[in-house]
C-alpha positions as CSV (number, residue, x, y, z in Angstrom):
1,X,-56.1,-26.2,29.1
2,X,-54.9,-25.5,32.5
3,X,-51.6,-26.2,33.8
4,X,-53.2,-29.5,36.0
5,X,-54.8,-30.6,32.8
6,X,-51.4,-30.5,31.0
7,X,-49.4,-32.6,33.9
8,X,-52.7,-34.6,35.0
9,X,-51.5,-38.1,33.9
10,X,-54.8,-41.0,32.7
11,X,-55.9,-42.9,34.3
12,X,-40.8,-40.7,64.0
13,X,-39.6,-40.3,67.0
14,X,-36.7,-42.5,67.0
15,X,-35.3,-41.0,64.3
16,X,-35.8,-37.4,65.0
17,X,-34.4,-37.8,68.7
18,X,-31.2,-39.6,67.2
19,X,-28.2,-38.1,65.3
20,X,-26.0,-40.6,63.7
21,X,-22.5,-40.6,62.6
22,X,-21.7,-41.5,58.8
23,X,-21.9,-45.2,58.1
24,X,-20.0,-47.0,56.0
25,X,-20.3,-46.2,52.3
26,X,-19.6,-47.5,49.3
27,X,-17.3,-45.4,46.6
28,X,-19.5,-43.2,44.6
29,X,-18.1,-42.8,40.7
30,X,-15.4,-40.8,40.0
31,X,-16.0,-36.9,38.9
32,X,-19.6,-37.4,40.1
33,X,-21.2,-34.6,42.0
34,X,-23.5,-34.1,45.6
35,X,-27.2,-32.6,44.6
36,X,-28.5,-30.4,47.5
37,X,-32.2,-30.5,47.4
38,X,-35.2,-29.3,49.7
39,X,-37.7,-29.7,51.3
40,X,-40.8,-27.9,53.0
41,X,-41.0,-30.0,55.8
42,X,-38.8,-29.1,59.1
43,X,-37.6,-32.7,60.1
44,X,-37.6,-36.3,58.6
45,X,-40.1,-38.7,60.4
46,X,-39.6,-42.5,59.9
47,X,-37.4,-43.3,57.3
48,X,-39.1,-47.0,56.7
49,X,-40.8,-47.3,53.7
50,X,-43.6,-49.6,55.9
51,X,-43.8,-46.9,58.4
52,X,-44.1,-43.4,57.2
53,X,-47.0,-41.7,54.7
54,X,-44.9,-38.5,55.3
55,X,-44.3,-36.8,52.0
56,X,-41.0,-35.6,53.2
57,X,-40.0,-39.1,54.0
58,X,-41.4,-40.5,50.5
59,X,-39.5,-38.0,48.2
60,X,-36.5,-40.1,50.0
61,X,-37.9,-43.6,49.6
62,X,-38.4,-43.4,45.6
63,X,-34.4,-42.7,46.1
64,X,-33.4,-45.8,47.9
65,X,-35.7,-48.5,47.5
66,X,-37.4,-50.7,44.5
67,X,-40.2,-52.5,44.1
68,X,-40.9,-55.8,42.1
69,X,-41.6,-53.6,39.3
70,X,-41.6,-49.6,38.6
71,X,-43.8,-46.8,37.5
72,X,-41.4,-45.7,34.5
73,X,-39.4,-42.3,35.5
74,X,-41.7,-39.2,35.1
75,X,-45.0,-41.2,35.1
76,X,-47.9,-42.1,37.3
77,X,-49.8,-43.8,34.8
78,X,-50.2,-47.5,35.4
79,X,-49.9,-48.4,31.9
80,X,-45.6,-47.0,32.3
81,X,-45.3,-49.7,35.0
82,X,-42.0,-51.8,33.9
83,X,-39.8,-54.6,35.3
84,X,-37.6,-53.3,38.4
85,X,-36.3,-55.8,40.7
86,X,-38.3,-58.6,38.6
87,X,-37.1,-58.7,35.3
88,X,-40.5,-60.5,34.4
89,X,-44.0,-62.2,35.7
90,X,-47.0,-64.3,34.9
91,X,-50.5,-64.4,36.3
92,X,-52.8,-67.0,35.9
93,X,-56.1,-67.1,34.4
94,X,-58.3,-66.1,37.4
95,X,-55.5,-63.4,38.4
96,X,-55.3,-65.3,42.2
97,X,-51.8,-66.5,41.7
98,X,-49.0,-64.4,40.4
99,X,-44.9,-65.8,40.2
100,X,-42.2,-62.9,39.7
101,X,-38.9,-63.7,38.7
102,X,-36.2,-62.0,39.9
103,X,-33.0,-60.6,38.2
104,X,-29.6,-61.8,39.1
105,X,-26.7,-59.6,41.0
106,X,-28.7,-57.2,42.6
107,X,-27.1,-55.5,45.4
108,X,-28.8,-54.5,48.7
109,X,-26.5,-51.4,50.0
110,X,-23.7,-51.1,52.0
111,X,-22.5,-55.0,51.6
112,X,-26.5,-56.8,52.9
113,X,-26.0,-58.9,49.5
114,X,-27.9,-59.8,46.7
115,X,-31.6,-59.6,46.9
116,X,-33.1,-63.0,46.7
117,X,-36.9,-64.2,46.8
118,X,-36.8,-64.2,50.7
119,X,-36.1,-60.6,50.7
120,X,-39.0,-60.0,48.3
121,X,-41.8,-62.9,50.4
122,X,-40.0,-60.7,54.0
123,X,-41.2,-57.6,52.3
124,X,-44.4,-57.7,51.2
125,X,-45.0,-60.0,54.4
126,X,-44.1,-57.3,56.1
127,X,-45.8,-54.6,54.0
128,X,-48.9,-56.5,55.6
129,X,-48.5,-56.5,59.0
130,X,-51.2,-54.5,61.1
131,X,-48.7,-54.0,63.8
132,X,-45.4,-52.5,61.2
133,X,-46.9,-51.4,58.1
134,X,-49.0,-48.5,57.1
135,X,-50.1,-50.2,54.2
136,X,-51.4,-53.4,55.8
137,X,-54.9,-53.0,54.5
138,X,-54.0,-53.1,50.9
139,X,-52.9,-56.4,51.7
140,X,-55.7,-57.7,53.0
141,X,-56.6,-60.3,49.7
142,X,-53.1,-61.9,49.6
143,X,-53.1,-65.6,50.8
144,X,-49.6,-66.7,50.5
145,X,-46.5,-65.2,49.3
146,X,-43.8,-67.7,49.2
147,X,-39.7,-67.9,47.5
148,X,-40.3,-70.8,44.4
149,X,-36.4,-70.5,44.0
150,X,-33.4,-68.1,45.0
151,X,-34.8,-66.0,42.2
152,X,-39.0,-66.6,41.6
153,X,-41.4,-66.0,44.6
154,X,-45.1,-66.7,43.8
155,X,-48.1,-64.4,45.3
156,X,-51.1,-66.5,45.6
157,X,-54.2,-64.2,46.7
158,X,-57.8,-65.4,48.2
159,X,-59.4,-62.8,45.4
160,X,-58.6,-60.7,42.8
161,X,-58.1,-57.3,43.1
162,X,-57.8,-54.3,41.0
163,X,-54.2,-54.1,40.3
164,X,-51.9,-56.4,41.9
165,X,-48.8,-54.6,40.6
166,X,-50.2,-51.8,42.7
167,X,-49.6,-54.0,45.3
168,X,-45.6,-54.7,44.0
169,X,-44.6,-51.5,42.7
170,X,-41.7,-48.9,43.7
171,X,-44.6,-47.0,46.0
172,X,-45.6,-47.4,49.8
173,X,-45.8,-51.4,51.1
174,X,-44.5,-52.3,47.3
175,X,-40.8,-50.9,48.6
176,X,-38.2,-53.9,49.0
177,X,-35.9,-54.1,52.6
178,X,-32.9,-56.3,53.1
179,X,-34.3,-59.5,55.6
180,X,-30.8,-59.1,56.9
181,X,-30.7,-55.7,57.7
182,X,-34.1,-55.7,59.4
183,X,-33.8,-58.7,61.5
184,X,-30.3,-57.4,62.2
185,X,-31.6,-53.8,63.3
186,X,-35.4,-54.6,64.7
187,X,-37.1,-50.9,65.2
188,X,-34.1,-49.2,64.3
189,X,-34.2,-50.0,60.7
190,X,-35.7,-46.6,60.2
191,X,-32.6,-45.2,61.7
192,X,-30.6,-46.8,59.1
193,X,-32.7,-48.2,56.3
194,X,-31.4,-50.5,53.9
195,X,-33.0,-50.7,50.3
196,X,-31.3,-51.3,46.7
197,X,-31.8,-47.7,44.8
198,X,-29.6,-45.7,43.4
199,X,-28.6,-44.0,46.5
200,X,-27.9,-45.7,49.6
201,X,-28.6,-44.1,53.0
202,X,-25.3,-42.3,54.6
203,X,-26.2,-39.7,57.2
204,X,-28.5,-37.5,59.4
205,X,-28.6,-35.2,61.3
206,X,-31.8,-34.0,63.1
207,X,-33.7,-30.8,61.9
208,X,-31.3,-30.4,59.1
209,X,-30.1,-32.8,56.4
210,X,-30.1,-36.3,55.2
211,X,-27.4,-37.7,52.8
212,X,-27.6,-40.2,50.9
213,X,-24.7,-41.5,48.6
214,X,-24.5,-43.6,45.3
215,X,-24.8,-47.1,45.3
216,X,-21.8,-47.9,43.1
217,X,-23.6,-51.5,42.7
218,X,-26.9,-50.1,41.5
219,X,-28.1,-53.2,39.0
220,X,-28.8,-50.7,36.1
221,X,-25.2,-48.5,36.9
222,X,-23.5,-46.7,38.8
223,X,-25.4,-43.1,39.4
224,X,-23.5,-40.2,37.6
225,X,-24.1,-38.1,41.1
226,X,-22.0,-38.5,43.9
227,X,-24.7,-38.9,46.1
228,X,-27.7,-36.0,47.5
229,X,-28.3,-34.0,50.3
230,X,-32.0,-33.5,51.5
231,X,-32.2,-30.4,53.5
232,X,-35.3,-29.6,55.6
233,X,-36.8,-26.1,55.4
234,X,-39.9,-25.4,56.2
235,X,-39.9,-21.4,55.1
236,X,-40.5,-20.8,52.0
237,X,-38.7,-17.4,51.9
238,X,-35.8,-19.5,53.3
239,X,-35.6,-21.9,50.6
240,X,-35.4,-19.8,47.6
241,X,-32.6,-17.7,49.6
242,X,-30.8,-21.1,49.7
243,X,-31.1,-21.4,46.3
244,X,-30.1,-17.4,45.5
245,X,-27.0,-18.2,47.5
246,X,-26.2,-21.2,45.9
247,X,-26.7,-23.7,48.2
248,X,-29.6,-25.7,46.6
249,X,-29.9,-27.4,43.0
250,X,-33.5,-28.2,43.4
251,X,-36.5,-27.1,46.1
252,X,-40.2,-27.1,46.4
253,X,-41.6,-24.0,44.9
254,X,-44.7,-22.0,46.7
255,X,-48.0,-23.4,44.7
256,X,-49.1,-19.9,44.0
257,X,-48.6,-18.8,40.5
258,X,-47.5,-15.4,40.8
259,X,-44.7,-16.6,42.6
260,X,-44.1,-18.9,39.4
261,X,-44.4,-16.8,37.2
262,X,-41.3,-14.6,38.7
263,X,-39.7,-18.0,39.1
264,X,-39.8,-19.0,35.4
265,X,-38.5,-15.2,34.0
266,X,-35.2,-16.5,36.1
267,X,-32.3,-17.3,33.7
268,X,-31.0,-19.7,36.0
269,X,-34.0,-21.7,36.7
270,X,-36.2,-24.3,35.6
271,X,-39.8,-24.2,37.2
272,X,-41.4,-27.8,37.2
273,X,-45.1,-28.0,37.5
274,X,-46.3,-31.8,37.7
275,X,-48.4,-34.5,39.0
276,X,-50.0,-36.1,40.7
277,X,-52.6,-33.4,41.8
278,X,-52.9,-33.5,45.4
279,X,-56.4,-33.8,46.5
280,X,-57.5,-31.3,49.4
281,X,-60.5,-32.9,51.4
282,X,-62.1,-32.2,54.8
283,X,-62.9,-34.9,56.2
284,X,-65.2,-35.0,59.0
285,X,-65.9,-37.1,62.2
286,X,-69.5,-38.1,61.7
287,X,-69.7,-39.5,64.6
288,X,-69.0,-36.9,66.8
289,X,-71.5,-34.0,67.9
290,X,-72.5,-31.6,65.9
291,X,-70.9,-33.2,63.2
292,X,-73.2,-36.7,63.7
293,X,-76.2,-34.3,62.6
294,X,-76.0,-34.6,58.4
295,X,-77.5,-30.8,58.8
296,X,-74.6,-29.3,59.7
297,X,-72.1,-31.6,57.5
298,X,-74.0,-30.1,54.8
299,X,-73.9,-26.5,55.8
300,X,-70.2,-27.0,56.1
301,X,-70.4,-28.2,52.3
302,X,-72.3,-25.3,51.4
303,X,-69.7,-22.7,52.7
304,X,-67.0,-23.8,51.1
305,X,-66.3,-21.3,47.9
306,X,-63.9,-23.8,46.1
307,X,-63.4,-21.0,43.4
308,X,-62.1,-18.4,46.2
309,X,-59.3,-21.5,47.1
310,X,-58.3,-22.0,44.1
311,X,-58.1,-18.3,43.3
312,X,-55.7,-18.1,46.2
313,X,-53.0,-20.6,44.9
314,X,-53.9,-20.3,41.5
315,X,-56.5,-21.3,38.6
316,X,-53.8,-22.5,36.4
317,X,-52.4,-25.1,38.7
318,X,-55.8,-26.1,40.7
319,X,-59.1,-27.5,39.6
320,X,-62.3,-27.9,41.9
321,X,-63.5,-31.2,42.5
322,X,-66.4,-32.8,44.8
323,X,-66.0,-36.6,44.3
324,X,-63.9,-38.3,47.4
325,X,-61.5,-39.6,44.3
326,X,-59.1,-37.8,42.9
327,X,-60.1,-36.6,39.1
328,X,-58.6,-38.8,36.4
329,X,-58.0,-41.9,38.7
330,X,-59.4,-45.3,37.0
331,X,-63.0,-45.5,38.5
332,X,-63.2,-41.9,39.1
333,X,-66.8,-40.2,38.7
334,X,-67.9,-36.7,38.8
335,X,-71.5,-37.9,39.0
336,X,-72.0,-37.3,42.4
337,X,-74.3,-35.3,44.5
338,X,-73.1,-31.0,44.4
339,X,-72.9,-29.0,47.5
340,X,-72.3,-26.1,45.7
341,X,-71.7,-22.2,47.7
342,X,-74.1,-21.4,49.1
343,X,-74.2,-19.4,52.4
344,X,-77.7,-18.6,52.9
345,X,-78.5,-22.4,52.6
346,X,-75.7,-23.2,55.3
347,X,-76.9,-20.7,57.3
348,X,-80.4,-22.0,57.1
349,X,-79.2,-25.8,57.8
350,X,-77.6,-24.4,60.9
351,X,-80.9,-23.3,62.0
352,X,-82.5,-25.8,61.3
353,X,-80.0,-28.0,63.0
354,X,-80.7,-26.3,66.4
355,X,-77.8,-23.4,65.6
356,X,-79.6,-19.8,64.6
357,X,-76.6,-18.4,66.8
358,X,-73.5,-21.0,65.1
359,X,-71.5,-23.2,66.7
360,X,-67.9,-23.9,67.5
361,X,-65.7,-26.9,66.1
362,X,-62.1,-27.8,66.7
363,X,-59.5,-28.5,63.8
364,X,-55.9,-29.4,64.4
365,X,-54.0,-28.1,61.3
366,X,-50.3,-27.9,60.2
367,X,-48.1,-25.2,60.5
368,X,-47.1,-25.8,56.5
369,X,-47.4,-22.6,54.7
370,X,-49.5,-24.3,52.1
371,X,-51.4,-26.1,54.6
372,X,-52.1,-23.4,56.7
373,X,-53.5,-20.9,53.6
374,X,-55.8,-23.6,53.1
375,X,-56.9,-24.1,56.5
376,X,-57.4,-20.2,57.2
377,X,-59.5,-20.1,54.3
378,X,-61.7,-22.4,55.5
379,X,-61.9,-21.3,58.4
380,X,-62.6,-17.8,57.2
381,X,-65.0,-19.6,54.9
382,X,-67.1,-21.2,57.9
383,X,-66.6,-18.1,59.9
384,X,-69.0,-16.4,57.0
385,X,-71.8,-19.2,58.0
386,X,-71.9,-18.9,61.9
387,X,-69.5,-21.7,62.6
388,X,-66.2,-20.7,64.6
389,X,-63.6,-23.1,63.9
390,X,-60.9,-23.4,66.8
391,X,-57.4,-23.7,64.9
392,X,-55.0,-25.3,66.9
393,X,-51.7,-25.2,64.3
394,X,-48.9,-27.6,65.3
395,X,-45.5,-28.5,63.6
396,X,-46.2,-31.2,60.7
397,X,-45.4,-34.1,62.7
398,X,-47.3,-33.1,65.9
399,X,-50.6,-33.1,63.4
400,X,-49.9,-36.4,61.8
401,X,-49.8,-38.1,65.4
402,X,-52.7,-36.0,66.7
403,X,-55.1,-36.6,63.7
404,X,-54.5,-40.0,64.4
405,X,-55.5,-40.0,67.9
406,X,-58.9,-38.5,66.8
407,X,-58.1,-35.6,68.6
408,X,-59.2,-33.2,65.3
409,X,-63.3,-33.3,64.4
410,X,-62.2,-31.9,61.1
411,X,-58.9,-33.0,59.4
412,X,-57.9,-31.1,56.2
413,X,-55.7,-33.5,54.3
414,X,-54.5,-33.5,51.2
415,X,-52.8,-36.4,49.3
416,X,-52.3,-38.6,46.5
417,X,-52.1,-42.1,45.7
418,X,-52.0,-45.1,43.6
419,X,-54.0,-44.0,40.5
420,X,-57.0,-46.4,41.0
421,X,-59.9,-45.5,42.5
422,X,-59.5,-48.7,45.0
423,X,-56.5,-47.1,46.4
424,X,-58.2,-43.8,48.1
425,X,-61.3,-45.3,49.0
426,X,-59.8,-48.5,51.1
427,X,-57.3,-45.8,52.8
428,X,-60.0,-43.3,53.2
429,X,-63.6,-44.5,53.2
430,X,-63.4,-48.1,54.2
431,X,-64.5,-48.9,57.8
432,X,-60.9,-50.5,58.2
433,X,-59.6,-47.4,58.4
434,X,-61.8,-45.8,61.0
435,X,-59.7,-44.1,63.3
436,X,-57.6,-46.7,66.1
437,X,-58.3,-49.4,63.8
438,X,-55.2,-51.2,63.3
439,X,-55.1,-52.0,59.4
440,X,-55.8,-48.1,59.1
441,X,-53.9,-46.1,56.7
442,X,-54.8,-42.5,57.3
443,X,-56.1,-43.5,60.6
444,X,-58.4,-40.8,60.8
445,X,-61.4,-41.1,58.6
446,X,-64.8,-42.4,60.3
447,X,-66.1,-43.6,57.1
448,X,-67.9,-47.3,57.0
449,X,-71.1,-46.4,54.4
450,X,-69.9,-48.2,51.2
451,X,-67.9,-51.1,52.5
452,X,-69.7,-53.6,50.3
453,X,-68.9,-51.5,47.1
454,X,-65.5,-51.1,48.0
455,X,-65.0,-54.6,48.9
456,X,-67.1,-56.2,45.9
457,X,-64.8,-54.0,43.3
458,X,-61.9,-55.4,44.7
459,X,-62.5,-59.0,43.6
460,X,-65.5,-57.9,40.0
461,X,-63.6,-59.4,37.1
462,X,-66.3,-57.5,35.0
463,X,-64.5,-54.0,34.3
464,X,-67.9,-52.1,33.7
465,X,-69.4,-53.8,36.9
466,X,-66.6,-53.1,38.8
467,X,-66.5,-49.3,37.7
468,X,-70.3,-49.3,38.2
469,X,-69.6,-50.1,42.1
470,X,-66.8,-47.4,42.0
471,X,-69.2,-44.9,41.3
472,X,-71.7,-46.1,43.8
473,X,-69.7,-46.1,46.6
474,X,-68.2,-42.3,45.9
475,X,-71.8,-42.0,45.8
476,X,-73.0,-43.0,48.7
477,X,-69.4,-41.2,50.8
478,X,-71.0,-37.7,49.5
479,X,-74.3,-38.4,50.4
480,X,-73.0,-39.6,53.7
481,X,-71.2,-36.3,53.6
482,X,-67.9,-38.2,55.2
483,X,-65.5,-35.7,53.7
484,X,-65.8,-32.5,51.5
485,X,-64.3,-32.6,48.7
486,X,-62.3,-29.5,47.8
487,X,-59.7,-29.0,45.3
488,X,-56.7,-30.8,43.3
489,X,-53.4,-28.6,43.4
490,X,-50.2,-29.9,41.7
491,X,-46.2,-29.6,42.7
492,X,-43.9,-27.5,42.0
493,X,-40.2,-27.5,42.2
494,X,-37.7,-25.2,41.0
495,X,-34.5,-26.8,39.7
496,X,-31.0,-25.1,38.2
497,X,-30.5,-25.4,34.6
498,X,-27.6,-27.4,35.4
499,X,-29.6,-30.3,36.6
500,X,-30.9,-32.6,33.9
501,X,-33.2,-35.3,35.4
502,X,-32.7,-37.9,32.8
503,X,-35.7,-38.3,31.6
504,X,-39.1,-36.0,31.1
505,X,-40.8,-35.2,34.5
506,X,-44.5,-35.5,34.0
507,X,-45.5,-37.0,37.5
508,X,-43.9,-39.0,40.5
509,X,-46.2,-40.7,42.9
510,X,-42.5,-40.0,45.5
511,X,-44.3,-36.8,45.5
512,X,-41.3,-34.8,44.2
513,X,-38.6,-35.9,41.0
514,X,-37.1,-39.2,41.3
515,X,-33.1,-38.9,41.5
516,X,-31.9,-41.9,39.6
517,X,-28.6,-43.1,37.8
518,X,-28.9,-40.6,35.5
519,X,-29.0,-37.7,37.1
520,X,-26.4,-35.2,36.4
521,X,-25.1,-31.7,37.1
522,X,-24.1,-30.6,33.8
């Protein structure tokens, strides 16, 4: 069994130009301690939980905000989801209408009050507007959402879907904000967002650091840490020089085992390994010459030696995979159509395409050191075939906006999401989020060839029928050839052996370990 298989669970502008002073904070508990943490990314984006898809910016999120109800610490799998900010709910029979009931006394930071249904219908509301949220197209089935009392609000929808608490939980548009603080602060919430977590938002300062402190009034205790400090560094030599010297706790490790490996003979460290696996695709703008010719999508599928990618990071912590949907997600298939290596049969396609000389395409890629191995393999990978990929490598932010502007042909992404089939193939394959189409997500697939799959599985009560139009639609994405399916790579994070999490780290859909109330620095 390989290390994935072991953690694989079933189933910015504004604020980067600003630097703000401290704001007020509440009193963190007595004898408490600051955790210094890092990141790989060189800057926050948009610290809205509506906004941002930035992993760097949801590490912080699962910090400071909670949703209706919560994936239990350490867990992805939908069957750990518990009570957060609702302490319980009811459905009715045809799953279209849905009433949560709030518990009593719980604080929004820095004095915005207690958290009533209005906060919670202002949310989600929010959560599922085209022209704030992210997220809006997950939304897209709810008919009503409206406060019963101070502490019930009832979600009426126009169909079923496949998990409403997907919809309500402690990840992306599920998040909670204070109607107050929102109203009160307009676009510059992101500047100083408001939430009811643990920690409560207290400084930043561009390029380098965000703070956050405890939230003395946290509804399930005050946290034993004084509060956290994010840092951003983007080198990965730098980090674990941080962490030689003593200035970091906890970091994201280099996915590379060999570098692991020296990691875990450290007596002073704890390497993490955990899920979810991230799913590396390349997706591909079939619309676009000479990717609108299905010949040459498919010689790019042939040249891509998954087994030489994985090699490079790692067999132990990768595995391949050639379904659009990440493996072990609820309506995942592997009965797809294989593009396995084959050069001489890209080669061929090429020709046959109108290319016995190549081609050139253009890919904007990341400057991430994990993102750029990837992206330098495959374009040594292509190179092999005849087809010259011109690598323009920006800072991280720079290729978020870019690949949104459909300024890449090809867009290596990697990511993870809600662990339901339903989830990546809205955000990825659904013609709503076609590049410059306002409900998109990802905002840069060009995907539209199993809307009525995805659509009709949304709203099948039958759970064989529904899975049944699951499979068809991954189906009909790889025989489209809309992406390429690569590999699944997991997390790693290197803690002291001081830091005790509180409870068993297995996955975090936050995409690193949720800090919560009981967190400690022994």
């Amino acid at each position: 069994m390989t290390t994935l298989d072991r953690v694989r669970v079933s189933v910015s502008a504004a604020v980067v130009a600003l630097l703000l002073g401290p704001v007020g904070v509440s009193p963190a508990a007595a004898g408490g301690d600051m955790l210094n943490m890092a990141e790989i990314a060189a800057d926050a984006g948009q610290l809205d939980p509506h906004v941002s898809v930035k992993s760097q910016d949801t590490i912080l999120f699962g910090q400071m905000f909670n949703g209706l109800v919560r994936f239990r610490p350490g867990s992805m799998d939908p069957a750990s989801i518990e009570p957060d900010l609702a302490e319980r709910w009811e459905s009715s029979s045809d799953g279209l209408t849905w009433t949560f009931y709030l518990r009593k006394g719980a604080q929004f930071h820095h004095g915005y009050g207690e958290v009533t249904a209005e906060d919670i219908a202002f949310s989600l509301e929010r959560a599922g507007d085209p022209k704030i949220s992210a997220f809006s197209s997950d939304y897209a089935e709810v008919a009503s959402i409206e406060p019963v009392s101070r502490y019930a609000v009832r979600i009426r929808l126009k169909r079923a879907v496949p998990s409403l608490l997907a919809l309500v939980a402690d990840h992306h548009g599920g998040y909670v904000v204070s109607k107050k603080a929102v109203q009160e602060s307009g676009d510059n919430f992101k500047a100083r967002p408001i939430g009811t977590g643990p920690f409560a938002f207290g400084e930043y300062r561009a390029k380098q650091w965000v703070k956050l402190v405890a939230h003395k009034d946290y509804f399930r205790g005050t946290p034993k840490l004084k509060g956290l400090t994010f840092r951003y560094i983007p080198s990965d030599s730098s980090r674990e020089l941080a962490f030689d010297k003593g200035e970091l706790d906890l970091f994201v490790g280099k996915r590379d085992e060999k570098w692991i490996a020296r990691m875990s003979e450290r007596k002073d460290a704890i390497v993490d390994i955990t899920g979810p696996g991230e799913l590396r695709t390349l997706h591909l703008n079939v619309t676009q010459k000479p990717l609108n010719d299905i010949r040459v999508r498919k010689a790019i599928a042939h040249a891509m030696n998954r087994e030489e990618m994985m090699l490079a990071s790692g067999r132990g912590i990768t595995q391949p995979t050639y379904s659009p949907v990440p493996n072990g997600y609820l309506g995942s298939t592997s009965d797809v159509t294989r593009y396995d290596y084959g050069p001489d049969k890209a080669k061929a396609l090429l020709k046959e395409a109108g290319y016995p000389d190549g081609l050139t395409i253009k890919m904007i890629g990341s400057n991430r050191p994990t993102m750029m191995k990837d992206q330098q393999l495959v374009q040594e990978q292509l190179r092999r075939v005849g087809i010259k990929v011109d690598l323009d490598t920006v800072d991280h932010t720079t290729f978020h906006a870019q690949i949104r502007k459909d300024l890449s042909p090809m867009v290596l992404y990697g990511a993870a999401r809600f662990p339901v089939a339903d989830a990546y193939l809205t955000q990825f394959y659904h013609s709503r989020s076609i590049v410059n189409t306002p409900t998109a997500v990802t905002n840069f697939s060009h995907c539209d060839v199993a809307d009525a799959e995805i659509d009709a599985a949304r709203v099948e009560p039958n759970p064989k029928k529904q899975l049944d139009l699951w499979k068809t639609a991954q189906r009909k994405i790889v025989d489209k050839i809309c992406s390429v399916a690569l590999f699944e790579v997991v997390s790693v994070w290197v803690r002291r052996k001081n830091l005790d999490y509180g409870y068993d780290l297995k996955a975090s859909l936050s995409y690193g370990p949720l800090i919560t109330e009981q967190t400690e620095l022994k």
